[in-house]
N, C-alpha and C positions, 0 to 999 in steps of 0.2 A: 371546544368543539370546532370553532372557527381555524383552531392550528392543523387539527387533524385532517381536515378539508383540504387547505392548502397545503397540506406531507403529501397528504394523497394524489393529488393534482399533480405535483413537481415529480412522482415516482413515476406514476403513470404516463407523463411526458419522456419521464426517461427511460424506460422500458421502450415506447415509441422510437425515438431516437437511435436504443440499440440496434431495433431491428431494419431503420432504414439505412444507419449509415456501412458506407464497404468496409467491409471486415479486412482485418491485418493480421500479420503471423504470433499466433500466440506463444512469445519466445518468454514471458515471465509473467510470474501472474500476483495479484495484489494482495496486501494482511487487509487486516480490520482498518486499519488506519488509511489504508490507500498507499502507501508505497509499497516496492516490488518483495516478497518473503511469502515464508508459509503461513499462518494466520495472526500470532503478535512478534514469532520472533522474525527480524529484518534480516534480508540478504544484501550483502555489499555489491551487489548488480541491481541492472536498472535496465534492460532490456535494449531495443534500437531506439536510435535517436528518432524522434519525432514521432513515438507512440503516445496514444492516450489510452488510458484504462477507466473503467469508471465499474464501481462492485456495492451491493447491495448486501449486508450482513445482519444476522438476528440471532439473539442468545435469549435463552429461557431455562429457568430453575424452579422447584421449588423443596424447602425443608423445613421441617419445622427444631424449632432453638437452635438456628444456625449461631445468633450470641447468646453468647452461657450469660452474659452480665444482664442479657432483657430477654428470656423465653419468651414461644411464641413462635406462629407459624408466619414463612416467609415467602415470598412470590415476586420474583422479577421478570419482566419479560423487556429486551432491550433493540433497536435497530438503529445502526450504521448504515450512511451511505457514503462513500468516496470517490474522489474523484483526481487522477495521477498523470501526470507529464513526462516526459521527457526531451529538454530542448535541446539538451548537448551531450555528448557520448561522456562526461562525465558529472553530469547533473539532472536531479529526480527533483519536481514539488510537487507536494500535493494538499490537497484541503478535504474535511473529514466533517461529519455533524450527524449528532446520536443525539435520539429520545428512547427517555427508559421512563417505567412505571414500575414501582412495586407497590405490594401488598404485605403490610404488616400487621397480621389481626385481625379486625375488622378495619383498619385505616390504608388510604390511598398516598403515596406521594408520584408526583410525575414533574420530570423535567425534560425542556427540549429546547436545542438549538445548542450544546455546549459544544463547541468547533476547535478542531486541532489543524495548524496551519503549519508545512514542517517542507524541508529539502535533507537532500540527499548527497552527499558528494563521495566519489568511488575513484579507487585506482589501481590499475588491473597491473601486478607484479609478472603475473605469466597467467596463459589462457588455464590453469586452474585455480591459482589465487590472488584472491582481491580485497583489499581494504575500505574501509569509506566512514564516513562520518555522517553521523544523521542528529540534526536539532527542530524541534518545532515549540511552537506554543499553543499555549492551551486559554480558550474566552471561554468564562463560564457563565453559563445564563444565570438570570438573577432569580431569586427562590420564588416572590409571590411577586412580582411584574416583572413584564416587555423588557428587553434590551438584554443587553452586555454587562457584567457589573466589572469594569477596567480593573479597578483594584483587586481584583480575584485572577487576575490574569497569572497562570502559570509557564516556568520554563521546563524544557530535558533536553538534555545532550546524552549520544550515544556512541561509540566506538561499534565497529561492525569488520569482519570478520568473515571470509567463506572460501570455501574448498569444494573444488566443483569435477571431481572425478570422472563425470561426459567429458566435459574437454579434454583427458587426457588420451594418448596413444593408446590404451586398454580400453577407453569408453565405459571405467566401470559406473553401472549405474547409482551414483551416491553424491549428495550433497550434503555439505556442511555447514551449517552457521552457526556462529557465536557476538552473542552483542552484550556490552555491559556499558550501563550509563549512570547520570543521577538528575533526579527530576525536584526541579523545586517548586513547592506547592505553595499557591497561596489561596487554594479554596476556603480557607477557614475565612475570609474577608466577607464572604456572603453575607457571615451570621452579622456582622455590623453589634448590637449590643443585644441581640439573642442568644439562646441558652439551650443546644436542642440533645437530648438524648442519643447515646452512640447508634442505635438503631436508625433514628434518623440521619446521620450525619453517614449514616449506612447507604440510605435509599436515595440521599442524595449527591454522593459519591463526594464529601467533605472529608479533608484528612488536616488534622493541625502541624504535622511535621513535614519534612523534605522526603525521599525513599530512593533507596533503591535498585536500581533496575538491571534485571538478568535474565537473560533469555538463550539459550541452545537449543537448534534447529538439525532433525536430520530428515530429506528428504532420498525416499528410491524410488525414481523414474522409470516406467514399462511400458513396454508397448511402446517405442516412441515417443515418449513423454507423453501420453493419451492418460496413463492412470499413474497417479504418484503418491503411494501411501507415505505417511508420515509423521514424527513423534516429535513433540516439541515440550522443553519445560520452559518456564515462562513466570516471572514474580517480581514482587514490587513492596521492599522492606520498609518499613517505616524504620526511620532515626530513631523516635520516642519507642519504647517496648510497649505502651500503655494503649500508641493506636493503630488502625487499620494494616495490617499488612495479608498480602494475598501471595499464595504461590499455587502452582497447577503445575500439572503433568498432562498432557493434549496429545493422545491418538488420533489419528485420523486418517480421512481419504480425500484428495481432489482428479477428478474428472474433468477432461479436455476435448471439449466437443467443435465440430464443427470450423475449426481454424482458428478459432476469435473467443468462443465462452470457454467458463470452469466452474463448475461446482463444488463447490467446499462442505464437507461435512466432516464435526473431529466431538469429542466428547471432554471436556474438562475434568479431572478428578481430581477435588480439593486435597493438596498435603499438608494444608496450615492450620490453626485456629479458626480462622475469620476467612477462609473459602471455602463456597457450596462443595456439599460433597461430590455433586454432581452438575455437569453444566453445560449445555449441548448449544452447538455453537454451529451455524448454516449458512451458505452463500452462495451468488455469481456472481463471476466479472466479466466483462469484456472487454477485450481488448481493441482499438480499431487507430488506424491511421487515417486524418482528414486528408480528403481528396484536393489539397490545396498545395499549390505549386507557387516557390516565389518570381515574383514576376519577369524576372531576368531569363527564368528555365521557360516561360510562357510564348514569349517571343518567336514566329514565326522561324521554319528554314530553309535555306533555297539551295536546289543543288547547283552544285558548279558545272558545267559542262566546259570541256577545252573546245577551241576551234579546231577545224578537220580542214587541211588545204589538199586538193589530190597529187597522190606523190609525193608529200611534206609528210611530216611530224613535226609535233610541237618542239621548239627550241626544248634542250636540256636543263640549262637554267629557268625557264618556265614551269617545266616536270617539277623539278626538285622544291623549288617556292610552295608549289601546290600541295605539297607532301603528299603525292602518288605512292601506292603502293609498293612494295620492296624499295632496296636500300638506292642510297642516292647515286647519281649514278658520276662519274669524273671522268670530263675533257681529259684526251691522253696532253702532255706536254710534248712541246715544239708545233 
């Protein structure tokens, strides 16, 4: 009770926050994770230097014998919050933390604070395609107490890919992404010398092998990038055939409001064994740039004025030093 309290607080603060601080141009907008794409697969851009994004996401299902090996009725409800940088015109971080609860039966599991901590690096071949590399890691909370469990700490690397058809000479409205990575798990560390049923190693999002990862992204842009419907598939194979693996196909919409927000709304439709048939998936971000100048830009300015003699003008070589207006001007010789 006491976590939920303090989720609720940190949200509420930050919903606050969105709304006081100046809004920025919303040129790209955040996944689940908090880096810039549509909602898991990643775009090889990162938006302007010195944006921040911060996006609040929630997923909910329910089916019943989603696993054939434990029938039974299933019920998750999940929320993401992120929060995204950009320092350098070719560098994104960002950090991420989700609590999820399901319901298996009549039984509860709930976890929270599992945190993904990840950058970005991109490099623009021509203003319509771009490459980049994305890595993070994954702290997984510990199953029945407080903290971090280090040992369950996982990695992913990913390859990123996009094709951005607005930038070109035609403006056609269409984007492209493609990411393919491999993520090395080491959640199964949780269990320590526990023994827990694949349904549970379900609700607590435990996999004993490595996976995976592939994701294609198409985005069409309207209205000025106001409304951008869009289709994404998105999966994550387990090594082992015996455990978890997920793939999805995600229609959806995002809405561009106001300069700074986007609402995400897309539908997941399980194509695998082991994902919901169905799985709706919702969110805002916003985007804003702090009102913070480094100090050197802060520094007062003073105009110059020349001195006026009557009947003079200022020496030539004076003009010229002060870089005056139009081109310089040159003493005839002799």
């Amino acid at each position: 009770m006491e976590r939920i309290k303090v989720s609720g607080l940190i949200i509420s603060f930050s919903v606050l926050f969105m709304c006081l601080t100046a809004a920025g141009p919303l040129l790209a907008t955040p996944t689940i994770e908090g880096q810039k794409g549509i909602l898991r697969t990643l775009s090889a851009d990162s938006g302007e230097k010195g944006n921040f994004s911060f996006n609040l996401h929630g997923e909910i299902f329910s089916q019943k014998d989603l696993l054939k090996e434990e029938p039974g009725s299933y019920f998750q409800g999940s929320g993401r919050t992120a929060l995204d940088y950009v320092p350098t015109n070719y560098l994104e971080v960002s950090a991420s933390t989700m609590a999820r609860s399901n319901s298996i039966g009549e039984e509860i599991y709930s976890t929270v604070g599992d945190t993904d901590l990840g950058f970005k690096l991109k490099y623009e071949f021509f203003p319509v395609f771009k490459v980049g590399f994305n890595s993070f890691i994954r702290l997984m909370a510990r199953l029945f107490e407080q903290g971090i469990e280090g040992s369950a700490t996982s990695f992913g690397l990913r390859g990123l890919g996009s094709l951005d058809f607005t930038a070109s000479r035609s403006k056609f409205p269409l984007r492209i992404h493609v990411n393919g990575g491999y993520f090395i798990d080491k959640s199964i560390e949780l269990l320590g010398d526990r023994v827990l049923s694949l349904s549970k190693k379900f609700a607590y999002g435990i996999r004993e092998s490595n996976a995976l990862l592939l994701g294609f992204g198409l985005e069409v842009p309207l209205k000025n990038e106001n409304l951008i419907p869009f289709l994404e598939y998105t999966s994550e194979t387990a090594s082992n055939k015996n455990e978890l693996s997920f793939s999805r196909i995600t229609p959806g919409l995002r809405y561009c409001f106001l300069d700074s927000f986007a609402a995400d709304f897309g539908i997941d439709i399980g194509v695998s064994e082991h994902t919901p048939k169905w799985n709706i998936v919702t969110g805002v971000s916003y985007l804003f740039r702090p009102p913070i100048l480094p100090w050197f830009m802060s520094l007062p300015c003073h105009r110059v004025s020349l001195p006026v003699f009557p009947g003079r003008l200022p020496s030539l070589h004076y003009r010229n030093r002060l870089k005056l207006p139009g081109p310089p001007v040159k003493l005839p010789k002799g």
